[in-house]
C-alpha distance (Angstrom), angle and dihedral (degrees) to the residues before:
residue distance angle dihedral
X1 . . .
X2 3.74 . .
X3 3.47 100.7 .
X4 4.33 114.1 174.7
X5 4.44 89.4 -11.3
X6 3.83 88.9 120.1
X7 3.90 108.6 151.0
X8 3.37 133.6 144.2
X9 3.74 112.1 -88.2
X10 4.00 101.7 -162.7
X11 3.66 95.3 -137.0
X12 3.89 81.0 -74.2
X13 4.08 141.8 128.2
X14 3.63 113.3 -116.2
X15 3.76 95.8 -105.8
X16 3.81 84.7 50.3
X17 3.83 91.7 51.0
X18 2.99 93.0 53.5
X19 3.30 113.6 49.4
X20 4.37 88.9 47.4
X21 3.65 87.8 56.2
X22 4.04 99.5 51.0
X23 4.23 83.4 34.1
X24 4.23 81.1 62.0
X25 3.57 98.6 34.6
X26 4.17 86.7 57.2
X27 3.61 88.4 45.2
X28 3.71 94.0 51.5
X29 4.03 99.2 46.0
X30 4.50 82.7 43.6
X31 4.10 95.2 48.3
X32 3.45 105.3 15.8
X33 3.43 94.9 -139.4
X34 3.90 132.8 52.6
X35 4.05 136.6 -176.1
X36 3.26 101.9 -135.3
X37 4.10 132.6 146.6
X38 3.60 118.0 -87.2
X39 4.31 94.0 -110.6
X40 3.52 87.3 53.4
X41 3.73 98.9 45.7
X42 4.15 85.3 47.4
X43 3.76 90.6 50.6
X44 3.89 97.0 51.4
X45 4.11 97.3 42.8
X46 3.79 99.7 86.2
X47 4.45 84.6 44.9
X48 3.76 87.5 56.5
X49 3.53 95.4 45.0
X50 3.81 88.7 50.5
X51 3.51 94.7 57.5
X52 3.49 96.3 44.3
X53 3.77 96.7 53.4
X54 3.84 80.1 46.1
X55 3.68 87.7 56.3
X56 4.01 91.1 51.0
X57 3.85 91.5 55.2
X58 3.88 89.9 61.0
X59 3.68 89.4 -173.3
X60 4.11 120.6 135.5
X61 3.74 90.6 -111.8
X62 3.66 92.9 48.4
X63 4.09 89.2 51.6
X64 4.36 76.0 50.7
X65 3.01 99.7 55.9
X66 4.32 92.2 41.3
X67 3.65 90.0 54.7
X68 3.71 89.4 50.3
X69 3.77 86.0 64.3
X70 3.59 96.5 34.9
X71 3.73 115.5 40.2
X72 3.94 91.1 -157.7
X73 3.96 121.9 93.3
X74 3.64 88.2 -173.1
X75 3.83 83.6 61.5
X76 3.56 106.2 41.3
X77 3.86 90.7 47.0
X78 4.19 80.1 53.6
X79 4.06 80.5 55.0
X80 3.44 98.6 53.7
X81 3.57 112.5 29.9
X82 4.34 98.4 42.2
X83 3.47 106.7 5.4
X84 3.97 116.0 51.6
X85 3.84 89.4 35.3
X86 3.55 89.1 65.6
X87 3.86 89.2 66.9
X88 4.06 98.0 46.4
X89 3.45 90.2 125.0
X90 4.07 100.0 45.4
X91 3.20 125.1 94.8
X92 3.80 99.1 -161.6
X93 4.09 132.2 -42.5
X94 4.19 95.7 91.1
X95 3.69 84.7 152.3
X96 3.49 139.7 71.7
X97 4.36 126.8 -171.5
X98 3.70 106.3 -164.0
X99 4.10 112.3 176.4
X100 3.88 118.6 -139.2
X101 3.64 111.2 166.4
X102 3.63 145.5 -5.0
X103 4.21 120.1 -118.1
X104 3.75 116.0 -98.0
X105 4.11 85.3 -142.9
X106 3.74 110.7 47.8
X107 3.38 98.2 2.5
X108 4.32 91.7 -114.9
X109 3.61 111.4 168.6
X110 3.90 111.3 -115.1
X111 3.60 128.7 -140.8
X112 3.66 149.8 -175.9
X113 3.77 112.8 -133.1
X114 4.16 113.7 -172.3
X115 3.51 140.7 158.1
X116 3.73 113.9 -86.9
X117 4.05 92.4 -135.4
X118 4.20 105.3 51.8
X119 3.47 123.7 -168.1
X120 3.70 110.3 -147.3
X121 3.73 114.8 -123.5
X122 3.82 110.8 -146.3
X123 3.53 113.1 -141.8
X124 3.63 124.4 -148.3
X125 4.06 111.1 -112.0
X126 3.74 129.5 -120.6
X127 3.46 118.2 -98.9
X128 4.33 99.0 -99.9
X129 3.63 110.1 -105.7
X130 3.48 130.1 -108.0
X131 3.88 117.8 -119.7
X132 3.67 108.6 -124.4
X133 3.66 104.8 -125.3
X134 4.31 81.9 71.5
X135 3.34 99.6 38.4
X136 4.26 85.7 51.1
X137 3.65 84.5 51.4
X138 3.71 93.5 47.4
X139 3.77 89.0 55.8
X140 4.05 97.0 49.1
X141 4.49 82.4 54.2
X142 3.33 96.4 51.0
X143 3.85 92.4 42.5
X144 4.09 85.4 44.9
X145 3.73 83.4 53.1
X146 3.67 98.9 50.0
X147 3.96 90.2 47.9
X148 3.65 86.1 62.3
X149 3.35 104.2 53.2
X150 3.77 114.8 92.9
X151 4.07 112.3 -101.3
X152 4.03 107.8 -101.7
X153 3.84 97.2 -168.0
X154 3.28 121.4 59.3
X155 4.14 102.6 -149.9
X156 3.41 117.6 75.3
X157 3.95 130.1 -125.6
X158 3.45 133.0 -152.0
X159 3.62 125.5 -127.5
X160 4.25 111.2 -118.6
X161 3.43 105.2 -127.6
X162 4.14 114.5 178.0
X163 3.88 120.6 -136.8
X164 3.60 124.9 -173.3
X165 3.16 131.0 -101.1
X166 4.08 109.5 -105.5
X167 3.68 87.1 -140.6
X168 3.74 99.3 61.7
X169 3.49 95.8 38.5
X170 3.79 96.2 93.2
X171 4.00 103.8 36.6
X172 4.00 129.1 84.5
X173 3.75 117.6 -110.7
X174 4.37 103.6 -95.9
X175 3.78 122.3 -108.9
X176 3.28 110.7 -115.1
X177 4.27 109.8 -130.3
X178 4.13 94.9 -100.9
X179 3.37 100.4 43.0
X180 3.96 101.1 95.7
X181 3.75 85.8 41.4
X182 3.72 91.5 67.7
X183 3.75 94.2 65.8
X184 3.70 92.8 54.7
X185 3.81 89.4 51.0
X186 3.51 105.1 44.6
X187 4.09 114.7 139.2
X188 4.06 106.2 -106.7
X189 3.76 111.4 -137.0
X190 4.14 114.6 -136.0
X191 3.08 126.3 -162.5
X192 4.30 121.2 -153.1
């Protein structure tokens, strides 16, 4: 009898179920934050909350019993050591579902699932970009530079320069077959 073990199955075998749910749970505890469809997110809440109460136990039968979920020790030491201390001071709610859009296809509700308590990841900045006027006028030195220098090989080379081809010169570029089918096909953005 399966008295009061209503979850939602996914549309999935067991085995299947389970392995989607652990799948997201890694996924969630890597990234922090997944897009994900609102069933899904539902069904791997009380998994996430389980491993992060886990996490606040910081015993060696808790870090057990997380690896027995997770297969990764990489991961589980990730749990323990900068993920569950986040939440010391939480008593529950580690999650949050927020709903963006709804799926052109099947019309699925989709969802961002993240951790309530984010740590920002700093990303390493772009080298600033040079405005072209001084990067032109660090070409002409160098070329200046290059001029000057005495010639080391003795055979000469000539530059290749590309001319086009008289016959093209007056057509339009083809269409290729697909490219009017595009348009029609485009992915329409909703908004809730």
């Amino acid at each position: 009898m399966r008295h009061a073990k209503s979850k939602n199955r996914l549309n999935r075998y067991t085995s299947w179920r389970k392995a989607t749910l652990i799948s997201m749970a890694k996924s969630i505890l890597i990234y922090q934050s997944i897009k994900t469809t609102e069933a899904k997110a539902k069904a791997v809440r009380p998994l996430i909350d389980k491993l992060i109460t886990l996490g606040k136990e910081n015993t060696l039968t808790a870090k057990r019993r997380a690896f027995n979920i997770l297969q990764d020790h990489k991961l589980v030491q990730q749990l323990f050591s900068d993920i569950a201390p986040r939440f010391v001071n939480r008593a529950g709610g580690y999650t949050r579902i927020i709903r963006y859009d709804v799926r052109r296809g099947d019309s699925a509700t989709l969802s961002v699932m993240e951790l309530t308590e984010i740590k920002k990841i700093e990303r390493k900045k772009k080298a600033a970009k040079i405005p072209k006027a001084q990067e032109h006028d660090e070409h002409e030195e160098k070329a200046q530079e290059q001029q000057e220098k005495p010639a080391e090989h003795t055979h000469e080379t000539k530059p290749i320069t590309k001319e086009p081809k008289p016959e093209l010169e007056g057509k339009k570029p083809v269409k290729k077959f697909l490219g009017g089918l595009k348009t029609i096909f485009k992915k329409q953005k909703r908004a809730f």
